[in-house]
Each structure stands twice: as structure tokens, then as C-alpha cells.
Chimera marker file (.cmm) of the C-alpha trace (Angstrom):
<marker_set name="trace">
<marker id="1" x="38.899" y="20.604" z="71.701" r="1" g="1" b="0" radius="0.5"/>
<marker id="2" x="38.803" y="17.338" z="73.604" r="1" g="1" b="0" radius="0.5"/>
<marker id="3" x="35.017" y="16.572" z="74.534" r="1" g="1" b="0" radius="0.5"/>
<marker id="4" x="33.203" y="18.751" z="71.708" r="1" g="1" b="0" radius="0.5"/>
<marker id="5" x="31.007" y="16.687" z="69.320" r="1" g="1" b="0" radius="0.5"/>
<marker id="6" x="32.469" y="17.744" z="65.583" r="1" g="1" b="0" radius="0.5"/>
<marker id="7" x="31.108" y="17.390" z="62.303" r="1" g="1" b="0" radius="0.5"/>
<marker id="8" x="32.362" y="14.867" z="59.555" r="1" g="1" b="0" radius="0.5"/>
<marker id="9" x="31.686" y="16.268" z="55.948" r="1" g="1" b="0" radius="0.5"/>
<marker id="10" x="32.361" y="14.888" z="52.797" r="1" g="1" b="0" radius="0.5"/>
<marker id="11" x="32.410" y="16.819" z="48.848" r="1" g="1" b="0" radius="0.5"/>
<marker id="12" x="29.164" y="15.523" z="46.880" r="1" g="1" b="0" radius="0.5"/>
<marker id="13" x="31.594" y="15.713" z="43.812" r="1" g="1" b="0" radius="0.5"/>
<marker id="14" x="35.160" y="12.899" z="45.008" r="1" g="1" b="0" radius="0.5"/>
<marker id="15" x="37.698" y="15.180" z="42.422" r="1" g="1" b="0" radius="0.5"/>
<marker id="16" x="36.794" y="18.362" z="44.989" r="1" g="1" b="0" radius="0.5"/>
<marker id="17" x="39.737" y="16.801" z="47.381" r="1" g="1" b="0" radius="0.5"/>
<marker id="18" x="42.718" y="18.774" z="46.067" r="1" g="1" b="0" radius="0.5"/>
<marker id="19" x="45.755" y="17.950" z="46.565" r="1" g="1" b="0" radius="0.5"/>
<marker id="20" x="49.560" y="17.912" z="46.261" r="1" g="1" b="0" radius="0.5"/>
<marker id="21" x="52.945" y="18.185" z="46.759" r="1" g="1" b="0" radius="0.5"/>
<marker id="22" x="52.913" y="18.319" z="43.111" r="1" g="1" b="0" radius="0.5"/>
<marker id="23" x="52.349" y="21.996" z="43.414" r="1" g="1" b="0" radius="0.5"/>
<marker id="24" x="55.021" y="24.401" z="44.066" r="1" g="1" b="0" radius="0.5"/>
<marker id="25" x="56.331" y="24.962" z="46.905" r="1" g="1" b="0" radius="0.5"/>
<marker id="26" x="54.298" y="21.549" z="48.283" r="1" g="1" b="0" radius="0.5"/>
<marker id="27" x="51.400" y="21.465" z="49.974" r="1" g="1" b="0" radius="0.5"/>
<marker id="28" x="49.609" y="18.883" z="52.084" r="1" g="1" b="0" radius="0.5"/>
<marker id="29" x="46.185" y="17.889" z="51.043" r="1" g="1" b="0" radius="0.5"/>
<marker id="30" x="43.828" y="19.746" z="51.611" r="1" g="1" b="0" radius="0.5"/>
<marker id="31" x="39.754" y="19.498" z="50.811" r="1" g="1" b="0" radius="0.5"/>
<marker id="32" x="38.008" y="21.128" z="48.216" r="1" g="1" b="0" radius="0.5"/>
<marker id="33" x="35.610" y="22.637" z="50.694" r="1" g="1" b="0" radius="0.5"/>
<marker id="34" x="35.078" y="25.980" z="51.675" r="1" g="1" b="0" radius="0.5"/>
<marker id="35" x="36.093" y="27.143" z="55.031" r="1" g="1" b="0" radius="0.5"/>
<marker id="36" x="32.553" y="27.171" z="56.123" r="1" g="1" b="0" radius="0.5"/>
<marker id="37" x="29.167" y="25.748" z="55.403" r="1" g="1" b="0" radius="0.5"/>
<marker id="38" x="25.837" y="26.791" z="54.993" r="1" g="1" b="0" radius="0.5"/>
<marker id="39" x="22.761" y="24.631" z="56.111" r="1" g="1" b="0" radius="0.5"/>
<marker id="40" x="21.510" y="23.110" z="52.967" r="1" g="1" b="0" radius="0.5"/>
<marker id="41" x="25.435" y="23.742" z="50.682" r="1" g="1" b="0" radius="0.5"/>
<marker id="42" x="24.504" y="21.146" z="47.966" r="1" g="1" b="0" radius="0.5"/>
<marker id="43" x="28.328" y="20.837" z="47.652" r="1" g="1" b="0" radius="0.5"/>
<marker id="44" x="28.728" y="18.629" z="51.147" r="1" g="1" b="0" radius="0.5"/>
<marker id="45" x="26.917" y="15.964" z="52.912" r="1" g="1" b="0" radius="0.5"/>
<marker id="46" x="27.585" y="14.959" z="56.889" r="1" g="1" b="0" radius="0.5"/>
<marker id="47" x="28.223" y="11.368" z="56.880" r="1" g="1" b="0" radius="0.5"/>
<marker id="48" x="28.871" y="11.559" z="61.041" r="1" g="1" b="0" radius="0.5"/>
<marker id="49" x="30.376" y="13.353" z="64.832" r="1" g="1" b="0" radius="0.5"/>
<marker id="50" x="33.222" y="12.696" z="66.656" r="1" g="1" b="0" radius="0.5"/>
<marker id="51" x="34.564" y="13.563" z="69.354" r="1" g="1" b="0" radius="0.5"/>
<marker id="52" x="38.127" y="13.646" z="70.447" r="1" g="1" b="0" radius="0.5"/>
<marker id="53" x="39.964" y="13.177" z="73.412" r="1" g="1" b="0" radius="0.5"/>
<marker id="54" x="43.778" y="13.279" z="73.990" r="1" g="1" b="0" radius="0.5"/>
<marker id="55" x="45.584" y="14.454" z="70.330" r="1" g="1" b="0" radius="0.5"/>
<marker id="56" x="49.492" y="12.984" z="69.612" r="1" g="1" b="0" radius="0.5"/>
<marker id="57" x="51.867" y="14.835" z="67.474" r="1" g="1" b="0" radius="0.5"/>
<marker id="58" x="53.793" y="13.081" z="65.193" r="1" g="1" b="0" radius="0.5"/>
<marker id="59" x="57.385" y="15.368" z="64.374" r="1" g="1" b="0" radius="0.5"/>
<marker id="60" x="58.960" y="13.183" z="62.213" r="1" g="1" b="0" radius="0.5"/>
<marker id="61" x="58.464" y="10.557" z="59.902" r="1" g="1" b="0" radius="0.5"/>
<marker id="62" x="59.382" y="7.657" z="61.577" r="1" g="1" b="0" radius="0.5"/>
<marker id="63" x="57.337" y="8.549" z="64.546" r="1" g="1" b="0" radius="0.5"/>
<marker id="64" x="54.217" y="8.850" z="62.334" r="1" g="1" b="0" radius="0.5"/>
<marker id="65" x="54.989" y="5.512" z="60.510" r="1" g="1" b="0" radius="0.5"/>
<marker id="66" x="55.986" y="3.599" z="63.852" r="1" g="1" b="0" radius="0.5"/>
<marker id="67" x="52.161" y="4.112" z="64.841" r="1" g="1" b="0" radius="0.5"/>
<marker id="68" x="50.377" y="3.108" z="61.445" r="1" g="1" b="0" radius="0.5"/>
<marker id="69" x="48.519" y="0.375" z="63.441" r="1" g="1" b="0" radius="0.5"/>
<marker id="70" x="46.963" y="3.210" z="65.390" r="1" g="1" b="0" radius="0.5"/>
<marker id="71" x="45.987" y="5.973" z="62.434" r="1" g="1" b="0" radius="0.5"/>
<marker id="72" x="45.693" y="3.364" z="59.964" r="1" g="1" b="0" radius="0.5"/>
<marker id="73" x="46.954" y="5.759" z="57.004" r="1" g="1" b="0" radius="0.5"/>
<marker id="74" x="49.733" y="3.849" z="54.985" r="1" g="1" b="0" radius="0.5"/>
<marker id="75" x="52.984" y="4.270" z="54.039" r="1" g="1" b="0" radius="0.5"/>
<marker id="76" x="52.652" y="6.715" z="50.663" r="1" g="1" b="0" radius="0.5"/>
<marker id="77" x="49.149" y="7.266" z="51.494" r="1" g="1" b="0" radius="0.5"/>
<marker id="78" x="48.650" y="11.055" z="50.399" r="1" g="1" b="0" radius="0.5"/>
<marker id="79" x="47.214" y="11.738" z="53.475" r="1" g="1" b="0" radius="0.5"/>
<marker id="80" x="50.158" y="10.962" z="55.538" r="1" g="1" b="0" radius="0.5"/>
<marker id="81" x="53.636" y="11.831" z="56.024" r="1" g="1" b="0" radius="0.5"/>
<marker id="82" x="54.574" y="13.085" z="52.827" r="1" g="1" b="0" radius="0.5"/>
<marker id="83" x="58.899" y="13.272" z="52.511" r="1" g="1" b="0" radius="0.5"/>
<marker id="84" x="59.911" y="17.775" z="51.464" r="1" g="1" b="0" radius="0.5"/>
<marker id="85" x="56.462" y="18.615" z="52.241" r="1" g="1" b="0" radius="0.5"/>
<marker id="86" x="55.012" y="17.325" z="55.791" r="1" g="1" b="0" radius="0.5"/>
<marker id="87" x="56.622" y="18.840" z="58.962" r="1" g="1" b="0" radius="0.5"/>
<marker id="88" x="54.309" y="17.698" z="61.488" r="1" g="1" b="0" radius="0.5"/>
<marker id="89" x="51.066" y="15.538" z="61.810" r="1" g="1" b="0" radius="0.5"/>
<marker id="90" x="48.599" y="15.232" z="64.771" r="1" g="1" b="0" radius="0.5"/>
<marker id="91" x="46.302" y="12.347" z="65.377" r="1" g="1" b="0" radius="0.5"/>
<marker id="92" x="43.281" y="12.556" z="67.722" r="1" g="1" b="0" radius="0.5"/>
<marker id="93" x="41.976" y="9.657" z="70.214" r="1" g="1" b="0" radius="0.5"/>
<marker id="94" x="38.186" y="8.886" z="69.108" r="1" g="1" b="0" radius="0.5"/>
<marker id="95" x="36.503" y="8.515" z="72.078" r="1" g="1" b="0" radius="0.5"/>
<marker id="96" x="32.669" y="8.447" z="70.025" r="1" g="1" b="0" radius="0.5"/>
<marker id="97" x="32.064" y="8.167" z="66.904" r="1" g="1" b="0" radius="0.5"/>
<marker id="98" x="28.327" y="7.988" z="65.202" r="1" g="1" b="0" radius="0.5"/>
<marker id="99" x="28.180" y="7.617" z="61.282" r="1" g="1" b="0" radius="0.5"/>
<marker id="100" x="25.033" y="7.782" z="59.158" r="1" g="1" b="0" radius="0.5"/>
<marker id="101" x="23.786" y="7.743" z="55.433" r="1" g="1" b="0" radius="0.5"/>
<marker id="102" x="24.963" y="10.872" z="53.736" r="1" g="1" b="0" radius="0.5"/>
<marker id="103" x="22.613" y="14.123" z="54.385" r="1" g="1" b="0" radius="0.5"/>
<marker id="104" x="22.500" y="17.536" z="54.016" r="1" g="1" b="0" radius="0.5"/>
<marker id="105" x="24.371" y="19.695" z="56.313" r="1" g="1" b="0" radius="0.5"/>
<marker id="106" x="21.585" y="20.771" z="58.895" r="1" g="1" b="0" radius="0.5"/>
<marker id="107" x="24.002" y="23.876" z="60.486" r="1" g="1" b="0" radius="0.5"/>
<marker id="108" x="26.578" y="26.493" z="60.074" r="1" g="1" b="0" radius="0.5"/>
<marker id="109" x="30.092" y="24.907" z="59.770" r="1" g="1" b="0" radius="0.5"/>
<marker id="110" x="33.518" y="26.170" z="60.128" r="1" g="1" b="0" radius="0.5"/>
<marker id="111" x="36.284" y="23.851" z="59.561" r="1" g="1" b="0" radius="0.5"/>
<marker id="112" x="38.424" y="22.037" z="62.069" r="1" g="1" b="0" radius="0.5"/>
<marker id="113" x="41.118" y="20.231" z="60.055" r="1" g="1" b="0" radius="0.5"/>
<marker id="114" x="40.587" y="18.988" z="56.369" r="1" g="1" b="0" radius="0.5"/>
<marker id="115" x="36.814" y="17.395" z="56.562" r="1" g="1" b="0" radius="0.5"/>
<marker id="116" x="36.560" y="18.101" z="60.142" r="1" g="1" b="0" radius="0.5"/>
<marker id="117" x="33.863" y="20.829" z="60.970" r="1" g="1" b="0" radius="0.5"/>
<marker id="118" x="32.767" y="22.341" z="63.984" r="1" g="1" b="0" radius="0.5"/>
<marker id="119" x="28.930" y="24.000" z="64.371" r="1" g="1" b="0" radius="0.5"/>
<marker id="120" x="29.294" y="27.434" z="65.068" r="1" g="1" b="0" radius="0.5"/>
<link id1="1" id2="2" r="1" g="1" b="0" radius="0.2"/>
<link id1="2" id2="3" r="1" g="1" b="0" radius="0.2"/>
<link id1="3" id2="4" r="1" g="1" b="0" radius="0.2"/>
<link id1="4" id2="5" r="1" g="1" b="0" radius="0.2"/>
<link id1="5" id2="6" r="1" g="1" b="0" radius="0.2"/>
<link id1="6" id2="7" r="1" g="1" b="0" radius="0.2"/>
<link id1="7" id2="8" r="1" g="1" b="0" radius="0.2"/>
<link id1="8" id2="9" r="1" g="1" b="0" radius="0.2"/>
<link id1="9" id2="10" r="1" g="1" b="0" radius="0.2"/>
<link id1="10" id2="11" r="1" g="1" b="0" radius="0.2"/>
<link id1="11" id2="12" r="1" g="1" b="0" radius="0.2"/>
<link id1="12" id2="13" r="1" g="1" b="0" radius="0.2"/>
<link id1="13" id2="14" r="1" g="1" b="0" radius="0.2"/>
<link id1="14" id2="15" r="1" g="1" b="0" radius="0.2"/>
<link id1="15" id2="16" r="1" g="1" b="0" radius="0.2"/>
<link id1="16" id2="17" r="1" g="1" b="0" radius="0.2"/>
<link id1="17" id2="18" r="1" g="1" b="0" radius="0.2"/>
<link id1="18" id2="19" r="1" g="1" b="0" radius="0.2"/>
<link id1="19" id2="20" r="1" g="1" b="0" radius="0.2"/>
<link id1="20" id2="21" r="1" g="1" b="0" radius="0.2"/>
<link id1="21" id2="22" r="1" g="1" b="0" radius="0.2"/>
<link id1="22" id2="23" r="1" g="1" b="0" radius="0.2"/>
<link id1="23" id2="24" r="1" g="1" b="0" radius="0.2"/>
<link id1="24" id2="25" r="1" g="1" b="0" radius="0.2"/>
<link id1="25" id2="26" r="1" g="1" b="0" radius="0.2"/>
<link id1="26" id2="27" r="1" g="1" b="0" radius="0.2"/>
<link id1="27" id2="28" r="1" g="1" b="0" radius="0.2"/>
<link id1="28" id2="29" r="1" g="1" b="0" radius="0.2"/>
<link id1="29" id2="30" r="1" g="1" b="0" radius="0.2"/>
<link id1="30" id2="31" r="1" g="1" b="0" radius="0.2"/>
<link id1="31" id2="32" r="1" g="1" b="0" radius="0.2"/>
<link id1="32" id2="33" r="1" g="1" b="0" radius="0.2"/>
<link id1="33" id2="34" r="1" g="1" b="0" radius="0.2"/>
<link id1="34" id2="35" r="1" g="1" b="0" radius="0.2"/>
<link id1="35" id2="36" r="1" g="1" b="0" radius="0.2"/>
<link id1="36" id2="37" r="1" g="1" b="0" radius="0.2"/>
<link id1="37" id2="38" r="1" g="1" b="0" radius="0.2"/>
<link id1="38" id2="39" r="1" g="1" b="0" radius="0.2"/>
<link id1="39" id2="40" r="1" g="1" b="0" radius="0.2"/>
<link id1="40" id2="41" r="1" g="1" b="0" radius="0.2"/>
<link id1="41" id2="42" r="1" g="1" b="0" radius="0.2"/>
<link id1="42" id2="43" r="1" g="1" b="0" radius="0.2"/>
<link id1="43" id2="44" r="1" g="1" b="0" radius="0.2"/>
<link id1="44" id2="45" r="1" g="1" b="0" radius="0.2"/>
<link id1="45" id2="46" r="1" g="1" b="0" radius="0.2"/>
<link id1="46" id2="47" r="1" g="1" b="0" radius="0.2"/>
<link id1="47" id2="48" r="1" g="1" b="0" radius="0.2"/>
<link id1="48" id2="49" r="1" g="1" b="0" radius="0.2"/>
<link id1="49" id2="50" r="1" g="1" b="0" radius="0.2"/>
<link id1="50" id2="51" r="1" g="1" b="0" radius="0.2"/>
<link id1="51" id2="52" r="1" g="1" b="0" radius="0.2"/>
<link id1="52" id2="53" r="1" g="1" b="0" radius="0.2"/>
<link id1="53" id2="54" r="1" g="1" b="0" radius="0.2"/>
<link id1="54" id2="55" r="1" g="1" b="0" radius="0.2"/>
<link id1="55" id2="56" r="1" g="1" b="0" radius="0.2"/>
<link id1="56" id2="57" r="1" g="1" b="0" radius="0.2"/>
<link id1="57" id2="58" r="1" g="1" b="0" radius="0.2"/>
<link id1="58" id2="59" r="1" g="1" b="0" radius="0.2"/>
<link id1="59" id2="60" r="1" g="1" b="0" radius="0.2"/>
<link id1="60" id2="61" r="1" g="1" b="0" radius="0.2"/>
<link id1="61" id2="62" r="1" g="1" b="0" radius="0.2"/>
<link id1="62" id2="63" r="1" g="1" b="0" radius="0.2"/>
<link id1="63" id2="64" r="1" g="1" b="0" radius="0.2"/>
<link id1="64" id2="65" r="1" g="1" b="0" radius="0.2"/>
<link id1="65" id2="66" r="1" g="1" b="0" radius="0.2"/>
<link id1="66" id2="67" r="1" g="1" b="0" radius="0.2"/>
<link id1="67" id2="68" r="1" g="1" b="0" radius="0.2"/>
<link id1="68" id2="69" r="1" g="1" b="0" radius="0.2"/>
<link id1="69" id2="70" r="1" g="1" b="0" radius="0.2"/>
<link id1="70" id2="71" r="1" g="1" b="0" radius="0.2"/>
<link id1="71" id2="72" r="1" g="1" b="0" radius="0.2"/>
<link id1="72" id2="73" r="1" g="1" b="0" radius="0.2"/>
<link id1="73" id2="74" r="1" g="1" b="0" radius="0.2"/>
<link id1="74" id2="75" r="1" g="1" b="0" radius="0.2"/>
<link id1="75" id2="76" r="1" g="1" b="0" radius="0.2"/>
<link id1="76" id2="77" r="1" g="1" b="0" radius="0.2"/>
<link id1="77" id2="78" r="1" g="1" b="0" radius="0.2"/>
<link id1="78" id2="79" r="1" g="1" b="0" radius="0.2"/>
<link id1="79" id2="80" r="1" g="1" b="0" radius="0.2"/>
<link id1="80" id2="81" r="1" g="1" b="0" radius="0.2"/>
<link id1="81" id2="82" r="1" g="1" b="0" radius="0.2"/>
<link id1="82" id2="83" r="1" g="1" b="0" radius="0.2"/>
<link id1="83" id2="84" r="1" g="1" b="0" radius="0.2"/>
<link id1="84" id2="85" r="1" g="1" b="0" radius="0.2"/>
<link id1="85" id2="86" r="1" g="1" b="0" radius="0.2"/>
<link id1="86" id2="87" r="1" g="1" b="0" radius="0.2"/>
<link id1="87" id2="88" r="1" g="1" b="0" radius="0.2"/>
<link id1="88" id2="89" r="1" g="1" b="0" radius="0.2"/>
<link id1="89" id2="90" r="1" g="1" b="0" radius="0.2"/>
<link id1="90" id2="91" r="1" g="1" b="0" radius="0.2"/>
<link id1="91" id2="92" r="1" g="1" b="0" radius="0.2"/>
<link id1="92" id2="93" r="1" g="1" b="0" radius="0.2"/>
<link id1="93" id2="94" r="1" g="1" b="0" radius="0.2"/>
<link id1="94" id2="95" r="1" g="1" b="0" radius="0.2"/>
<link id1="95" id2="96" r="1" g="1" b="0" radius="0.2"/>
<link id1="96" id2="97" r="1" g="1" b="0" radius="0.2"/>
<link id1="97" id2="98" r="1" g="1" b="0" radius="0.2"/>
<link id1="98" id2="99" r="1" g="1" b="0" radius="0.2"/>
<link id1="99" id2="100" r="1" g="1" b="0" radius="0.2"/>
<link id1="100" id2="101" r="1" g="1" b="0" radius="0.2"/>
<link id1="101" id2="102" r="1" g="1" b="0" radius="0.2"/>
<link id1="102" id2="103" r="1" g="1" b="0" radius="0.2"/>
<link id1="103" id2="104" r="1" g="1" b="0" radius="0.2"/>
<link id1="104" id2="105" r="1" g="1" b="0" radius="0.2"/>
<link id1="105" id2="106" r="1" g="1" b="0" radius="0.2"/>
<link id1="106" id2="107" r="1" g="1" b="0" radius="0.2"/>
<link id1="107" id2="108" r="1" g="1" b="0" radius="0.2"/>
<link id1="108" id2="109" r="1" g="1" b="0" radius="0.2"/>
<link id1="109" id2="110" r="1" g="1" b="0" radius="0.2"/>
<link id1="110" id2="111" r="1" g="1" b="0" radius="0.2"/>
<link id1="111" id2="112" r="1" g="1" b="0" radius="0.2"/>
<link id1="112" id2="113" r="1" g="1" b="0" radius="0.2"/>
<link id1="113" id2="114" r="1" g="1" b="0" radius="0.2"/>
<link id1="114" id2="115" r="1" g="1" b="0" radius="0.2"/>
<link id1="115" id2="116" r="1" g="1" b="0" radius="0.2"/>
<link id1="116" id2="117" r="1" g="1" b="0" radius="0.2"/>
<link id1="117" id2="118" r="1" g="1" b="0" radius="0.2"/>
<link id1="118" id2="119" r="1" g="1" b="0" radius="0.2"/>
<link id1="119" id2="120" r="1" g="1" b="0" radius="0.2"/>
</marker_set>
């Protein structure tokens, strides 16, 4: 996907992120949104694009945490490398990024990865 502008969307209601490895068997987090968006879903805004260039892997924990100066998620961060539950995480080089003021969504969206959409 390396050079294709993507979406950034966010839930109009914060409690819509779901997570947990609370759940049984775990799970990582995942968003509250659905798998694709409407123009005008009053349940999103776009707050920005990216776009990506080379994307790391990270297979084990140590990896992931040796890099925290790069991804900037922290240690226990529910987002990151979460011990029983995570078995890999990938990290993408931002080569642009433009962010806004909250709007609607404009276009048809299928999602990337978490909040991550692509127009379709």
C-alpha cells in the first residue's frame, strides 16, 4: 500500500473503541467502527490522510518495545504489545501526513487497519 493517500477516521462517540484482552479468548483492540463508511455516517469524522511508505513487523515483544522511540505507543499502552494476546504488530513509515478539524466523511470507506480507511 506504500504511496496511496488513506483516510484517518475517528468514532463521534470515544466509548465506540472496543477493546480487550479482557474478553475470552483475547483480542487486540479493535474500533467500534463498521467495516465501511458511508459519505455523511454521523457515527465518524476524518480528522486527516496518510500515506505510508516502507511497513516493519514487530514478532516479538521486545522487538516492538526496543523501537518505542519510533511508534511512540508505551509500554502497557492497550494499543501495543499486549503479553497472551498480541502475536505480531506492524508499524508503517509516514512519509505525509495532513490533519484537519474533524468533518464528515466526504466518501465511501473500507477499512485498512483499526481507524485506517481507504476510499474505495
Amino acid at each position: 500500500m506504500p504511496g496511496q493517500p488513506v483516510a484517518v477516521c475517528v468514532p463521534v462517540e470515544p466509548h465506540q473503541l472496543q477493546a480487550s484482552c479482557e474478553q475470552s479468548p483475547p483480542q487486540t483492540p479493535v474500533s467500534g467502527l463498521p467495516d465501511e463508511i458511508e459519505p455523511g455516517f454521523e457515527g465518524a469524522k476524518e480528522v486527516g490522510s496518510l500515506v505510508f511508505g516502507s511497513v516493519k513487523r514487530y514478532e516479538t515483544h521486545e522487538a516492538f518495545t526496543a523501537d518505542e522511540h519510533l511508534h511512540r505507543v508505551p509500554a502497557g499502552s492497550r494499543f501495543g504489545w499486549i503479553p497472551g494476546c498480541t502475536e505480531c504488530l506492524c508499524g508503517w513509515e509516514i512519509v505525509q501526513s495532513t490533519w484537519h478539524e474533524p468533518c464528515p466523511v466526504s466518501v465511501r470507506l473500507r477499512r485498512f487497519h483499526r481507524s485506517i480507511f481507504r476510499s474505495v
